[in-house]
Structures are given as C-alpha cells and as structure tokens.
mmCIF file of the N, C-alpha and C atoms, coordinates in Angstrom:
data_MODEL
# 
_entry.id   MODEL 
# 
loop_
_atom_site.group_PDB 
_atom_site.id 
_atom_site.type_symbol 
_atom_site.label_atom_id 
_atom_site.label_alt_id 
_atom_site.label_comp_id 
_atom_site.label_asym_id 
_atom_site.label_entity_id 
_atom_site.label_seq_id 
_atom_site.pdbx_PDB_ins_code 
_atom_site.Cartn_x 
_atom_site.Cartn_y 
_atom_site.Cartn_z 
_atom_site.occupancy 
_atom_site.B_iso_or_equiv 
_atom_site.pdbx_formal_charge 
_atom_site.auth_seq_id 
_atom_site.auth_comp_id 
_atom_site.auth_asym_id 
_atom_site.auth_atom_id 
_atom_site.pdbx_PDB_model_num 
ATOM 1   N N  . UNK A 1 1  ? 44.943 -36.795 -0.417 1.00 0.00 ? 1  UNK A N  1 
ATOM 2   C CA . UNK A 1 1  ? 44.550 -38.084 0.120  1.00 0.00 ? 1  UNK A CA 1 
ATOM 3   C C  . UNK A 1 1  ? 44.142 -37.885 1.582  1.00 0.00 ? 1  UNK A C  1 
ATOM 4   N N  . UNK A 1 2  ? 42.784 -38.447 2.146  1.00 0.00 ? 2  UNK A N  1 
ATOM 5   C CA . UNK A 1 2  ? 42.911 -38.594 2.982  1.00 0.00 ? 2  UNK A CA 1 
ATOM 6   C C  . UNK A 1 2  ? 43.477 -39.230 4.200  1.00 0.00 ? 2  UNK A C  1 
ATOM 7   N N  . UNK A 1 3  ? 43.474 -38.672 5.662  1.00 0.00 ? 3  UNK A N  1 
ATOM 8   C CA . UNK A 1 3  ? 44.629 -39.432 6.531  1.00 0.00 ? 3  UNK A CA 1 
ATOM 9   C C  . UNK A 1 3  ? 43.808 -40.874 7.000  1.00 0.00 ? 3  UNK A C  1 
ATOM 10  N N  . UNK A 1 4  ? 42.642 -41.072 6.716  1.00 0.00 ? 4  UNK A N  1 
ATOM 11  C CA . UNK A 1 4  ? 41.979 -42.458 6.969  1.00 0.00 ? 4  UNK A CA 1 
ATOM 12  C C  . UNK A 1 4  ? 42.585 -43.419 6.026  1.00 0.00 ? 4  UNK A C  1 
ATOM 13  N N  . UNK A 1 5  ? 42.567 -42.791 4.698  1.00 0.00 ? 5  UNK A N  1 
ATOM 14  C CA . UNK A 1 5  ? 43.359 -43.449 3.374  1.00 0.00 ? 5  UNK A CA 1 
ATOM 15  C C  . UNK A 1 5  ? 44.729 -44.064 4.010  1.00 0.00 ? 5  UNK A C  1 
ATOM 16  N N  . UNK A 1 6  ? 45.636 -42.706 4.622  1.00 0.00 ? 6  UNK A N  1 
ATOM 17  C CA . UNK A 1 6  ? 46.970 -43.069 4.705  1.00 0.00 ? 6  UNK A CA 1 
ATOM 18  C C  . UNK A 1 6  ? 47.383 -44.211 5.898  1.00 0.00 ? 6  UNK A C  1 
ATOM 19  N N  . UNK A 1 7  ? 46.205 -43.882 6.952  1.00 0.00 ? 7  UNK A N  1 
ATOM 20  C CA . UNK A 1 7  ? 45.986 -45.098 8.124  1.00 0.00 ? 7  UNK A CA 1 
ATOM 21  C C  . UNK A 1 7  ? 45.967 -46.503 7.678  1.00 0.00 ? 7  UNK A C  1 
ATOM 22  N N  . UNK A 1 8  ? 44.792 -46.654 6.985  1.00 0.00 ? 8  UNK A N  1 
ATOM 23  C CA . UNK A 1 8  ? 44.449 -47.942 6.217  1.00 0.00 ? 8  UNK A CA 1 
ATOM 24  C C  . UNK A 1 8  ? 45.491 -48.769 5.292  1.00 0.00 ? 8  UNK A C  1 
ATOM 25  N N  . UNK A 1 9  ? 46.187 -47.378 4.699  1.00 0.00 ? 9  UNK A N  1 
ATOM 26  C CA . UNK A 1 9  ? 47.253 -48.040 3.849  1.00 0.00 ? 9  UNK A CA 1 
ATOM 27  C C  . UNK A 1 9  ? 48.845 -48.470 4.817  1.00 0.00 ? 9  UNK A C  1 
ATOM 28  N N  . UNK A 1 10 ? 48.660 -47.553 5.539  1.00 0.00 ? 10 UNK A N  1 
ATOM 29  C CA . UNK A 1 10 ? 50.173 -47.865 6.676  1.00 0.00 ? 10 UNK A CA 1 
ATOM 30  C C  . UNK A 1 10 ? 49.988 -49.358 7.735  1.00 0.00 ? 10 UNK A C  1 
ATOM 31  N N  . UNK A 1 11 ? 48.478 -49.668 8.134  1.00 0.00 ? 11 UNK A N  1 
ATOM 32  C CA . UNK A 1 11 ? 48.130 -50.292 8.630  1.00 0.00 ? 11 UNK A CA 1 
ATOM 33  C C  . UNK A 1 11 ? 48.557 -51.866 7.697  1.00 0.00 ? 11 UNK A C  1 
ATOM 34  N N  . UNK A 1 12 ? 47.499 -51.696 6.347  1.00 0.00 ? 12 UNK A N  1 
ATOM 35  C CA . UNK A 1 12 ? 48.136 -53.270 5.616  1.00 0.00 ? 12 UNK A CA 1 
ATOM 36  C C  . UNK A 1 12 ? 49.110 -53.448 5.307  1.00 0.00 ? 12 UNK A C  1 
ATOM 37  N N  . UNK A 1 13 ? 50.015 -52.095 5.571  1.00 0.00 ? 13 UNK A N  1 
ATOM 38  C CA . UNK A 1 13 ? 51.525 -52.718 4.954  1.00 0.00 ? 13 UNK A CA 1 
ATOM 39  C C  . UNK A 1 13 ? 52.642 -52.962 6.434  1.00 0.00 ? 13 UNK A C  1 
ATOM 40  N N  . UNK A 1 14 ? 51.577 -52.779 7.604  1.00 0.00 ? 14 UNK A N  1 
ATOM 41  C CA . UNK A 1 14 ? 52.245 -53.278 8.441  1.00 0.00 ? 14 UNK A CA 1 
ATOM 42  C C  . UNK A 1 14 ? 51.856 -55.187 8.763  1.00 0.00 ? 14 UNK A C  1 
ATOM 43  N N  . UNK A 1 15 ? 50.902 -55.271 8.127  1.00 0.00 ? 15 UNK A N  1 
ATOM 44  C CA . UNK A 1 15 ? 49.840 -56.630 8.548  1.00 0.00 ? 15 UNK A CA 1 
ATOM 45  C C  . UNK A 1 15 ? 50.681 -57.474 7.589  1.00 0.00 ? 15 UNK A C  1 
ATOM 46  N N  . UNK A 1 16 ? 50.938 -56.551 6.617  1.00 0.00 ? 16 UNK A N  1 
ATOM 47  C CA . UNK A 1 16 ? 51.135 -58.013 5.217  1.00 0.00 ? 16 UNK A CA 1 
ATOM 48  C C  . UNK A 1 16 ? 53.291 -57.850 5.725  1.00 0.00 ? 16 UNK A C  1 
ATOM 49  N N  . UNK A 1 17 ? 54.057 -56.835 5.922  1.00 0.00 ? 17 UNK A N  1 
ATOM 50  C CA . UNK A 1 17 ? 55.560 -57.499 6.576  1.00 0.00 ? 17 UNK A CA 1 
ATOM 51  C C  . UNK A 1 17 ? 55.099 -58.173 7.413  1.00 0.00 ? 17 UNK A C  1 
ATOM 52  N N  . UNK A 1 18 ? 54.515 -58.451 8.810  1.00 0.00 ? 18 UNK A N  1 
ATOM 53  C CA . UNK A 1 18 ? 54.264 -59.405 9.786  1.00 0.00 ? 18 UNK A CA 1 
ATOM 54  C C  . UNK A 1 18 ? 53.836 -60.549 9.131  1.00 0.00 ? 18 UNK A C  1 
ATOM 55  N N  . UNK A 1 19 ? 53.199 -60.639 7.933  1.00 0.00 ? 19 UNK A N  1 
ATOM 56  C CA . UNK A 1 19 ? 52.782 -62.020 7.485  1.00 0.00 ? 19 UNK A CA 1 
ATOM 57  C C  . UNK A 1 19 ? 53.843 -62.246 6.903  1.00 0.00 ? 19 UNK A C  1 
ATOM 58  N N  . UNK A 1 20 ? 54.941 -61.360 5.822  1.00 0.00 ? 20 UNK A N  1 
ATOM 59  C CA . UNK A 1 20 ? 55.724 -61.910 5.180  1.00 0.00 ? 20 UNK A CA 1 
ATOM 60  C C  . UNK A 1 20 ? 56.958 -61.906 6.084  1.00 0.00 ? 20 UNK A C  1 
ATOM 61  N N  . UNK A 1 21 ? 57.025 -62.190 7.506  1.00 0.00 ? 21 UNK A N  1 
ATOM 62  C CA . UNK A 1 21 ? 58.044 -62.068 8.328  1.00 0.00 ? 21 UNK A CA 1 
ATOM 63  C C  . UNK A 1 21 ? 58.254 -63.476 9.133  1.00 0.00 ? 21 UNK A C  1 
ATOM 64  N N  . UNK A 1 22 ? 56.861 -63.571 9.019  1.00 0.00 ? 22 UNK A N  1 
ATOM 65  C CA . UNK A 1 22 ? 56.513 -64.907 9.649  1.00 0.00 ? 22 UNK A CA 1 
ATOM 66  C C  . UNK A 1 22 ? 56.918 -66.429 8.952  1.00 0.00 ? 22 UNK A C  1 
ATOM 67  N N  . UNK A 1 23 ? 56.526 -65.838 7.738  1.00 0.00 ? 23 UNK A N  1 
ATOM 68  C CA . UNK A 1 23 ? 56.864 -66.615 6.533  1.00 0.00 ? 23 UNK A CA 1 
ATOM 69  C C  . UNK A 1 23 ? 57.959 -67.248 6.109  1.00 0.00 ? 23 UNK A C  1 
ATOM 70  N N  . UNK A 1 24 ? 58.725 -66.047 5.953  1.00 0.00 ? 24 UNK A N  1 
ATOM 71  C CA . UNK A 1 24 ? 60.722 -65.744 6.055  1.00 0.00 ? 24 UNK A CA 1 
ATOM 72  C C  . UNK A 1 24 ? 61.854 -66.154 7.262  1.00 0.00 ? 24 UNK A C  1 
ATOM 73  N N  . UNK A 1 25 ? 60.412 -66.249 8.423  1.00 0.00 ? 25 UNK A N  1 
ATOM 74  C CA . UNK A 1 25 ? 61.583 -66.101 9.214  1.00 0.00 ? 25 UNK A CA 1 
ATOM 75  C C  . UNK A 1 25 ? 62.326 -67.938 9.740  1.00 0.00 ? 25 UNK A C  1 
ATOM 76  N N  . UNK A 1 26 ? 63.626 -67.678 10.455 1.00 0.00 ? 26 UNK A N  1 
ATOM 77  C CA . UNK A 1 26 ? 64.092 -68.976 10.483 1.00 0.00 ? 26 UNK A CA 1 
ATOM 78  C C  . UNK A 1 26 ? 63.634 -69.826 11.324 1.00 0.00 ? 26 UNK A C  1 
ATOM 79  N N  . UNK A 1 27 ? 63.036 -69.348 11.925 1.00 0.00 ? 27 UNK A N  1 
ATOM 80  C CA . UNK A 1 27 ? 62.412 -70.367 13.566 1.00 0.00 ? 27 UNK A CA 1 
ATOM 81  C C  . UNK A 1 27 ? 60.552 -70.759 13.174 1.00 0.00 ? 27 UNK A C  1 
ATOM 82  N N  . UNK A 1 28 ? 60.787 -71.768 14.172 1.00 0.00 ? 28 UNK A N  1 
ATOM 83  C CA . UNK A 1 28 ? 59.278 -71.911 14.138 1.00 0.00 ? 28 UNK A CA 1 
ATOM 84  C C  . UNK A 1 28 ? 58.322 -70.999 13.997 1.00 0.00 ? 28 UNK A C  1 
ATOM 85  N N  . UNK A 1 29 ? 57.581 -71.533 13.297 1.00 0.00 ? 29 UNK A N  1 
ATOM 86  C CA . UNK A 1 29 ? 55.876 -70.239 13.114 1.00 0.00 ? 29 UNK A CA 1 
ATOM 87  C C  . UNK A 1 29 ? 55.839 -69.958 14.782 1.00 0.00 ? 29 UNK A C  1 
ATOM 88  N N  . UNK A 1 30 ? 55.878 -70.495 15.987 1.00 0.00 ? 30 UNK A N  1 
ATOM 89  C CA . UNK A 1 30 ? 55.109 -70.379 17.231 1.00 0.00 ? 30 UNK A CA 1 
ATOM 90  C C  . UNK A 1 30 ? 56.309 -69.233 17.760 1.00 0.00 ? 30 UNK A C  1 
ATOM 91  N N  . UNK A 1 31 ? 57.467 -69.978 17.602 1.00 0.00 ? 31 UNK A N  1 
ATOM 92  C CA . UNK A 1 31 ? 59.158 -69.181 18.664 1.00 0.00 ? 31 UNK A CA 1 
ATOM 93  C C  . UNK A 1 31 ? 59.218 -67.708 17.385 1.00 0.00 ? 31 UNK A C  1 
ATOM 94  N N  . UNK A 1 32 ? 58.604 -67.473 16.122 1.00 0.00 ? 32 UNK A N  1 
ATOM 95  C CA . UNK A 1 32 ? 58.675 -66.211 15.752 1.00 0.00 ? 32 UNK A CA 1 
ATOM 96  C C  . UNK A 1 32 ? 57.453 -65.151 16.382 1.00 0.00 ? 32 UNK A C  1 
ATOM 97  N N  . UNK A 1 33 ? 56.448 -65.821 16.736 1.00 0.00 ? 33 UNK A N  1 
ATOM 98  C CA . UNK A 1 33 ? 55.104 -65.352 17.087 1.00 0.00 ? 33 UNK A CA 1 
ATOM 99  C C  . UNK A 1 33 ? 55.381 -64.730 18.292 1.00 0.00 ? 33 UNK A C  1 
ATOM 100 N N  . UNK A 1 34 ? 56.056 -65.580 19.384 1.00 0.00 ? 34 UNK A N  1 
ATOM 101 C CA . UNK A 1 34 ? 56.610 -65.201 20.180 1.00 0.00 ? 34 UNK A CA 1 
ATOM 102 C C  . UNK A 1 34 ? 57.334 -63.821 20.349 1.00 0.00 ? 34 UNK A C  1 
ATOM 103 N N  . UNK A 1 35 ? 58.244 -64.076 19.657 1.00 0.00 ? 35 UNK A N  1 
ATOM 104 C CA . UNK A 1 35 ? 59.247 -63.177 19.362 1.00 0.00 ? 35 UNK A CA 1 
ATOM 105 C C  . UNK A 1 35 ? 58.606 -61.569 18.965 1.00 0.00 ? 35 UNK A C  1 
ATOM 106 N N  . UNK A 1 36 ? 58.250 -61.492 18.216 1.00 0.00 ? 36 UNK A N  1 
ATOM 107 C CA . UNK A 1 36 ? 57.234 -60.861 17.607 1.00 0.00 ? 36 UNK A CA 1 
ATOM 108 C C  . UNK A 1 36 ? 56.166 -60.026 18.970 1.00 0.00 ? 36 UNK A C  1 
ATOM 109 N N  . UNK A 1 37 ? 55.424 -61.268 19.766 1.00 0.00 ? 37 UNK A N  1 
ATOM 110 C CA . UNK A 1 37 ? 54.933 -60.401 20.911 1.00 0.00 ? 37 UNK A CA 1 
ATOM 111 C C  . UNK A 1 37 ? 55.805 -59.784 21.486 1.00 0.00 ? 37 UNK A C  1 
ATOM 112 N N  . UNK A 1 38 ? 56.627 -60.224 21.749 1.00 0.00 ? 38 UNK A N  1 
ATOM 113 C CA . UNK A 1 38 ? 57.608 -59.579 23.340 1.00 0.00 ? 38 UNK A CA 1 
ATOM 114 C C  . UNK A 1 38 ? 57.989 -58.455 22.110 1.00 0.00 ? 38 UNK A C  1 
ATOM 115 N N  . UNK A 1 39 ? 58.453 -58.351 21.104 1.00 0.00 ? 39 UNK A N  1 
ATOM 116 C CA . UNK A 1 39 ? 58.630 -57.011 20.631 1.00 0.00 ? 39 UNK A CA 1 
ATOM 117 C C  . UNK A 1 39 ? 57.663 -55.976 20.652 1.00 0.00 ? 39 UNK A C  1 
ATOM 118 N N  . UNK A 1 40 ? 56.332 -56.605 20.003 1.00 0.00 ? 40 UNK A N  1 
ATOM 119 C CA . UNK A 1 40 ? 55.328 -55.608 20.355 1.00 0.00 ? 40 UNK A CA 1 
ATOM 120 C C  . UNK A 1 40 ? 55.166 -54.951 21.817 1.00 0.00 ? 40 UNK A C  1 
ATOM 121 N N  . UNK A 1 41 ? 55.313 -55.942 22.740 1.00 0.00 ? 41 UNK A N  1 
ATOM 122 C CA . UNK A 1 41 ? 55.114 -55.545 23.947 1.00 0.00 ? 41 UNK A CA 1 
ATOM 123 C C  . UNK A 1 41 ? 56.163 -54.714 24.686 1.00 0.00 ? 41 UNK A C  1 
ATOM 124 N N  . UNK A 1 42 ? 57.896 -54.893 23.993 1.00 0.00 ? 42 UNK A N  1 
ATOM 125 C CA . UNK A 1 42 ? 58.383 -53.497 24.361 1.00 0.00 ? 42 UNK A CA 1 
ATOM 126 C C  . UNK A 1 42 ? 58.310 -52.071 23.445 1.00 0.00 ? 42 UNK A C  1 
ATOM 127 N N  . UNK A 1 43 ? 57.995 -52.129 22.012 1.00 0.00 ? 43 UNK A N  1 
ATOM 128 C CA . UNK A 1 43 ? 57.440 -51.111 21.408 1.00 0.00 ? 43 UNK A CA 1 
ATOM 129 C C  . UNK A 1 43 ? 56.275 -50.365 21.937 1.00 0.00 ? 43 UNK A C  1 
ATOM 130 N N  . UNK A 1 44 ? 55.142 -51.306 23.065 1.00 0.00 ? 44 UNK A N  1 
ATOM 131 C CA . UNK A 1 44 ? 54.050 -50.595 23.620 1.00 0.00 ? 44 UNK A CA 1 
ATOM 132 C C  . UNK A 1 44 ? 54.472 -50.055 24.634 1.00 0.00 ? 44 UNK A C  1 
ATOM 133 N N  . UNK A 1 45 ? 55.683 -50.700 25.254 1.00 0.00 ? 45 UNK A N  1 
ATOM 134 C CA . UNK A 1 45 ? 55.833 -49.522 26.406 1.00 0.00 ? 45 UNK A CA 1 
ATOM 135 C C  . UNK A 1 45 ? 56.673 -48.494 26.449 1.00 0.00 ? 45 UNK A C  1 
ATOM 136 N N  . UNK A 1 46 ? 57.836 -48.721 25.083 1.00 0.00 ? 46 UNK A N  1 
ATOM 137 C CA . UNK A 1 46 ? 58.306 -47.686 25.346 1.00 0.00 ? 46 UNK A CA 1 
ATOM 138 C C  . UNK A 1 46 ? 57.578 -46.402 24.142 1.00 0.00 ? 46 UNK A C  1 
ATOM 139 N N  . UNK A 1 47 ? 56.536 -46.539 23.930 1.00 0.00 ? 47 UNK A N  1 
ATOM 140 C CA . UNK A 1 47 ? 55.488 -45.339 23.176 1.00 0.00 ? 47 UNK A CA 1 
ATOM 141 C C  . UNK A 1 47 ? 54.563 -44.853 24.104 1.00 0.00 ? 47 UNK A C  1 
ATOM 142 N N  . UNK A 1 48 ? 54.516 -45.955 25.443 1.00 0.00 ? 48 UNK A N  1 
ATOM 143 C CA . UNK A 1 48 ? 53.473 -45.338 26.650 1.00 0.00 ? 48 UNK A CA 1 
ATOM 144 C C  . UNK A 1 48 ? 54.561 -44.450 27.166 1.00 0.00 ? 48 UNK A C  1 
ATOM 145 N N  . UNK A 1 49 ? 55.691 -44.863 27.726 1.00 0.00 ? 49 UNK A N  1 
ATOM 146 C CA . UNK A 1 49 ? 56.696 -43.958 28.255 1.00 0.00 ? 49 UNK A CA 1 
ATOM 147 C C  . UNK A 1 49 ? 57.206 -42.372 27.523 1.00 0.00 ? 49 UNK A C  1 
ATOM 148 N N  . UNK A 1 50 ? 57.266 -42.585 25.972 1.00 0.00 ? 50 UNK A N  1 
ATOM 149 C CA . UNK A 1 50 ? 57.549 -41.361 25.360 1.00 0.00 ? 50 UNK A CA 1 
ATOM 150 C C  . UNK A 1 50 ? 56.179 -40.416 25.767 1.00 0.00 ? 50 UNK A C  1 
ATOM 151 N N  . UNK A 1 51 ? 54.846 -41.231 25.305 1.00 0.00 ? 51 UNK A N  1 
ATOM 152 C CA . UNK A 1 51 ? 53.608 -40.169 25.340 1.00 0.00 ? 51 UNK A CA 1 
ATOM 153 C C  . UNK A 1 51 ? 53.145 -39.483 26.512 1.00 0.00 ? 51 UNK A C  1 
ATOM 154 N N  . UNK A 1 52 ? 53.495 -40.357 28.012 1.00 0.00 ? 52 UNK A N  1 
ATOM 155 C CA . UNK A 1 52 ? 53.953 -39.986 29.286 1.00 0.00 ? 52 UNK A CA 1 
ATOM 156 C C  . UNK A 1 52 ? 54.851 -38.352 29.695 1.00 0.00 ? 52 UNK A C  1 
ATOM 157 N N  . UNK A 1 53 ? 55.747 -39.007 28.710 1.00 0.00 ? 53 UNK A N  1 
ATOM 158 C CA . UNK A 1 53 ? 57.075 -37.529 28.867 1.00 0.00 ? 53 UNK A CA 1 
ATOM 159 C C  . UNK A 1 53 ? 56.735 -36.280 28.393 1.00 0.00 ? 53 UNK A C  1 
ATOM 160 N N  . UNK A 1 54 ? 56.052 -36.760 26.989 1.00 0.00 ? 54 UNK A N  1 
ATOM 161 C CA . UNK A 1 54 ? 55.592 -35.514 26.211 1.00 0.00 ? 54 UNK A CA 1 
ATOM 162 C C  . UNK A 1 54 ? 54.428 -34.693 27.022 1.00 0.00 ? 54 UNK A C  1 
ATOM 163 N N  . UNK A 1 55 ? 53.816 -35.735 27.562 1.00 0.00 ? 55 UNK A N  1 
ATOM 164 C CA . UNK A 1 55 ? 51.993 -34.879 28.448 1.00 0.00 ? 55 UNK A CA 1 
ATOM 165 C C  . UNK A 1 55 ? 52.898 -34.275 29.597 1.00 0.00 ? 55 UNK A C  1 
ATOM 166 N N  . UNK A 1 56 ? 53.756 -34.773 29.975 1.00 0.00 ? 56 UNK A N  1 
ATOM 167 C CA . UNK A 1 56 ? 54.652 -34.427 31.557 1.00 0.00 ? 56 UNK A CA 1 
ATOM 168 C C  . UNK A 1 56 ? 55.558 -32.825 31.128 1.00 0.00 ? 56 UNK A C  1 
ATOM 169 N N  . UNK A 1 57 ? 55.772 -32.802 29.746 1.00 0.00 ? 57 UNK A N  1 
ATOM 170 C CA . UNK A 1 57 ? 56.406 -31.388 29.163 1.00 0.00 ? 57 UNK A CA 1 
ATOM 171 C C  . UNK A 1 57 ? 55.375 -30.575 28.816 1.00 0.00 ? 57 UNK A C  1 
ATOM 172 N N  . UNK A 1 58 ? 54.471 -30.848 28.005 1.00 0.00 ? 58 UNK A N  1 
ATOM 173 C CA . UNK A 1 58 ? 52.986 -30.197 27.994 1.00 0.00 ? 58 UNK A CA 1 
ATOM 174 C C  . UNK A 1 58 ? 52.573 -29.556 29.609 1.00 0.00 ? 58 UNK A C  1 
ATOM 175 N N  . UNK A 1 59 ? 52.259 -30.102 29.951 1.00 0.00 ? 59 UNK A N  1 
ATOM 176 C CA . UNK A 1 59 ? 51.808 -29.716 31.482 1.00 0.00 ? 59 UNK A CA 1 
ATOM 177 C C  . UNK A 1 59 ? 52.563 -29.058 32.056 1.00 0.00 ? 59 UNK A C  1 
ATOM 178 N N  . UNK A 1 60 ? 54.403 -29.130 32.231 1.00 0.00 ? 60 UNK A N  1 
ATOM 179 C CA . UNK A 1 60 ? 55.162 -28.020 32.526 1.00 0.00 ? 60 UNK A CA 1 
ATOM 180 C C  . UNK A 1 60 ? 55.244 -26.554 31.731 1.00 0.00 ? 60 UNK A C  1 
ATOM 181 N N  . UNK A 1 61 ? 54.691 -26.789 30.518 1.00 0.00 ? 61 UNK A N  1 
ATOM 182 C CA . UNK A 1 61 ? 54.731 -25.769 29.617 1.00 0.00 ? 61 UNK A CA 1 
ATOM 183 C C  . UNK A 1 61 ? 53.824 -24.687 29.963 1.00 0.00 ? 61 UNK A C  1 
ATOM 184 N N  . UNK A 1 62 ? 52.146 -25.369 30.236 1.00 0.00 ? 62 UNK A N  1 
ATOM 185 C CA . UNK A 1 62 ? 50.912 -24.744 30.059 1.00 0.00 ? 62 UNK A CA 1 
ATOM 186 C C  . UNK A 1 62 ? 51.104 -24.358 31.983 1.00 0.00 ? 62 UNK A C  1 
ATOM 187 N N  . UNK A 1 63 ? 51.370 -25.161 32.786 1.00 0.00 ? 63 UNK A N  1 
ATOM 188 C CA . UNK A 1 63 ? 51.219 -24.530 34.393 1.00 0.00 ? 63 UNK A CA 1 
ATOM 189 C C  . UNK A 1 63 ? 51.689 -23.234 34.036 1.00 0.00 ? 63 UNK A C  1 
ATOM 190 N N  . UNK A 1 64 ? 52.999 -22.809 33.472 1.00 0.00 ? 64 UNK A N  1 
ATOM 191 C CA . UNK A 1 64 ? 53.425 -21.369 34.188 1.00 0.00 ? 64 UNK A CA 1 
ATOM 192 C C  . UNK A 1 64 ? 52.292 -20.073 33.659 1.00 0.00 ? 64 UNK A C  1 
ATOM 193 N N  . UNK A 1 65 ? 52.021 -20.400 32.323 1.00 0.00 ? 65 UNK A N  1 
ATOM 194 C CA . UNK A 1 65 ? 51.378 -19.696 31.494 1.00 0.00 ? 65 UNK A CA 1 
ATOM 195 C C  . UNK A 1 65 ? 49.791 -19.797 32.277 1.00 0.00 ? 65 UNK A C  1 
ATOM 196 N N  . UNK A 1 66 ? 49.320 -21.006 32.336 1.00 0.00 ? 66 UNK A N  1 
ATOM 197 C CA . UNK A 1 66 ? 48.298 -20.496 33.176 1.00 0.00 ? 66 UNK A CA 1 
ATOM 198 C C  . UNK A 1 66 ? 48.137 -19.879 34.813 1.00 0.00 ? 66 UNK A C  1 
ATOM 199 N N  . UNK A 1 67 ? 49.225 -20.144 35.490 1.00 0.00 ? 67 UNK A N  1 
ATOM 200 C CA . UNK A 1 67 ? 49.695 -18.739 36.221 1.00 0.00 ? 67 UNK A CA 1 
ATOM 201 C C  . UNK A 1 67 ? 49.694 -17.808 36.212 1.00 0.00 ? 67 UNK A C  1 
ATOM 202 N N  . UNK A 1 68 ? 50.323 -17.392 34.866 1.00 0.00 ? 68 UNK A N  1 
ATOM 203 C CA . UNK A 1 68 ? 50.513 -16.280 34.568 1.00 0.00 ? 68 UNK A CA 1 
ATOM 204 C C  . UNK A 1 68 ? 48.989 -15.457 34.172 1.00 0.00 ? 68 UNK A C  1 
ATOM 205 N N  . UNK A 1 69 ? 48.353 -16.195 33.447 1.00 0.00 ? 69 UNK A N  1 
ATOM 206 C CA . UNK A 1 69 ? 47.155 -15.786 32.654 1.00 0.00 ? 69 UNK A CA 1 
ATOM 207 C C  . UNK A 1 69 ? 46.194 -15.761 34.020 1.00 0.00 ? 69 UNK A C  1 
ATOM 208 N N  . UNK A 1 70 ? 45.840 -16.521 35.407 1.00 0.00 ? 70 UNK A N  1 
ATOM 209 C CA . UNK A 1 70 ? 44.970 -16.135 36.398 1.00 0.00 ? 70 UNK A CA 1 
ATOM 210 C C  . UNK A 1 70 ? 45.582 -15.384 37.465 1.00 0.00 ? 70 UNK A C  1 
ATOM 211 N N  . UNK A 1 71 ? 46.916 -14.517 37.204 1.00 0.00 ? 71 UNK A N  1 
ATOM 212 C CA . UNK A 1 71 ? 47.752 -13.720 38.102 1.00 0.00 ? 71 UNK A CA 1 
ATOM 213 C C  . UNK A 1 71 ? 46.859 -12.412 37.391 1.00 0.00 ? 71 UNK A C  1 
ATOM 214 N N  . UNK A 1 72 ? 47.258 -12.255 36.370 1.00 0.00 ? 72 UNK A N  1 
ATOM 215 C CA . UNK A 1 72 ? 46.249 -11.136 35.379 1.00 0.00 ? 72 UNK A CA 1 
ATOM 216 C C  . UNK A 1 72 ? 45.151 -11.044 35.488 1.00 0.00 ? 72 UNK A C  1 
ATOM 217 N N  . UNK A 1 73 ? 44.314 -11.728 35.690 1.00 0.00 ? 73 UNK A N  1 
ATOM 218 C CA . UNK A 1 73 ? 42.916 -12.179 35.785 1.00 0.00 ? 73 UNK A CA 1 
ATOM 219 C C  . UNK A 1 73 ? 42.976 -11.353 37.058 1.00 0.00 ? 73 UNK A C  1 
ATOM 220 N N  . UNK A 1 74 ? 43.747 -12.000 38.165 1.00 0.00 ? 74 UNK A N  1 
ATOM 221 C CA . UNK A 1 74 ? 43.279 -11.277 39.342 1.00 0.00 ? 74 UNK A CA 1 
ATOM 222 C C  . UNK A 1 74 ? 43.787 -10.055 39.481 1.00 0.00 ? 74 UNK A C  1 
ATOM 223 N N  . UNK A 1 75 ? 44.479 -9.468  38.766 1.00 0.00 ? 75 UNK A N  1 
ATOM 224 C CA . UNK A 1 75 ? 44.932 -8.018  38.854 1.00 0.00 ? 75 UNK A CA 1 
ATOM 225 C C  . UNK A 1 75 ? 44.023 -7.365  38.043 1.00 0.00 ? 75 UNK A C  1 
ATOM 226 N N  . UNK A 1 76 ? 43.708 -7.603  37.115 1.00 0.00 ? 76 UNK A N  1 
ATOM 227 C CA . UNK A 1 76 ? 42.461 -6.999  36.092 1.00 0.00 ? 76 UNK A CA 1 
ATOM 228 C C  . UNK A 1 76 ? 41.206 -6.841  37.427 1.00 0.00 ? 76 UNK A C  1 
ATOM 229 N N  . UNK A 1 77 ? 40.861 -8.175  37.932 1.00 0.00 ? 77 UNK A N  1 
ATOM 230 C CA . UNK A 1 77 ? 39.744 -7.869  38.506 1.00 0.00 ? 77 UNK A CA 1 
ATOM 231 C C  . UNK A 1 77 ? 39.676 -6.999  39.756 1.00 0.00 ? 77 UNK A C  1 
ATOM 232 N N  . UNK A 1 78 ? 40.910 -6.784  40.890 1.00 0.00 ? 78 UNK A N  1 
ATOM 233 C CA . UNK A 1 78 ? 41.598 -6.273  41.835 1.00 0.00 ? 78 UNK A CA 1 
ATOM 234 C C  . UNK A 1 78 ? 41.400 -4.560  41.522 1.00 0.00 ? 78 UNK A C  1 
ATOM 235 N N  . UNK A 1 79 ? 41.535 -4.865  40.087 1.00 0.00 ? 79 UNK A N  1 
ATOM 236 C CA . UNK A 1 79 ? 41.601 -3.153  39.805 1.00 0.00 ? 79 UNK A CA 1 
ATOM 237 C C  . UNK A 1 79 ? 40.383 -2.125  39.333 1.00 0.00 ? 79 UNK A C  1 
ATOM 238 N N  . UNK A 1 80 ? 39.805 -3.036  38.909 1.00 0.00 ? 80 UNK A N  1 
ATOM 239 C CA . UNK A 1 80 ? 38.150 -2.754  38.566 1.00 0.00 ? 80 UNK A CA 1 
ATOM 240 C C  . UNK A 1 80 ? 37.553 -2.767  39.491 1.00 0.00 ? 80 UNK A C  1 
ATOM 241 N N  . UNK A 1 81 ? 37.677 -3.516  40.573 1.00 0.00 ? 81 UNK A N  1 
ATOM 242 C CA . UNK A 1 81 ? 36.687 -4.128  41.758 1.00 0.00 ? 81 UNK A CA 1 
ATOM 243 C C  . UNK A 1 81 ? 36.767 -3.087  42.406 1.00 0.00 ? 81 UNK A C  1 
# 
C-alpha cells in the first residue's frame, strides 16, 4: 500500500472521531469546538517543541563529524600541497 493511501486513510479516520466526538460529546457543539482548539493548539506546540529538539540533536550530531571530516580535508590537502 501506498504511504499517500495510508495518509488519506489516517487522515479520515481522524476527521470522522472529531465529527463523531463532537456529536458524543456532553457540552455544547461551540464549548466542545473550543475545547477541541485549545487541544489542537497544545498538540501543535508541543510537536513544534519535540521537532525543535530532534533538529537541535541532529545538528549536535552532524557538527562534530563535520569537523572532523574538514580537519581531514585539511590535512589531506596540507600534505599534498
């Protein structure tokens, strides 16, 4: 299967619980809607904050190594030159 397939399908089965949540739930259609944003809106930040951490470990990972890899570079060329 493709992962556009699996997008599309993860996607309506997130669209159709939010409809059947809305539906179910005990409070007004407007005070669940609500509710509902401010959740989305701390689920968006704390996935900006994780993807933040992860690029912030990435980048500690790849600096030393590319150090390392233009320390060589200049000893390769140091020695030829």
């Amino acid at each position: 299967m493709s992962s556009g397939k699996i997008l599309a399908g993860l996607l309506a089965g997130v669209a159709a619980g939010a409809i059947i949540a809305i539906l179910m739930a005990p409070d007004k259609g407007s005070k669940t809607i609500e509710n509902l944003v401010h959740k989305k809106d701390d689920i968006t930040d704390q996935l900006k904050e994780k993807a933040l951490n992860f690029l912030f470990q990435l980048m500690a990972t790849i600096s030393p190594s590319k150090t390392r890899s233009s320390k060589i570079s200049e000893v390769t060329v140091t020695e030829s030159g």
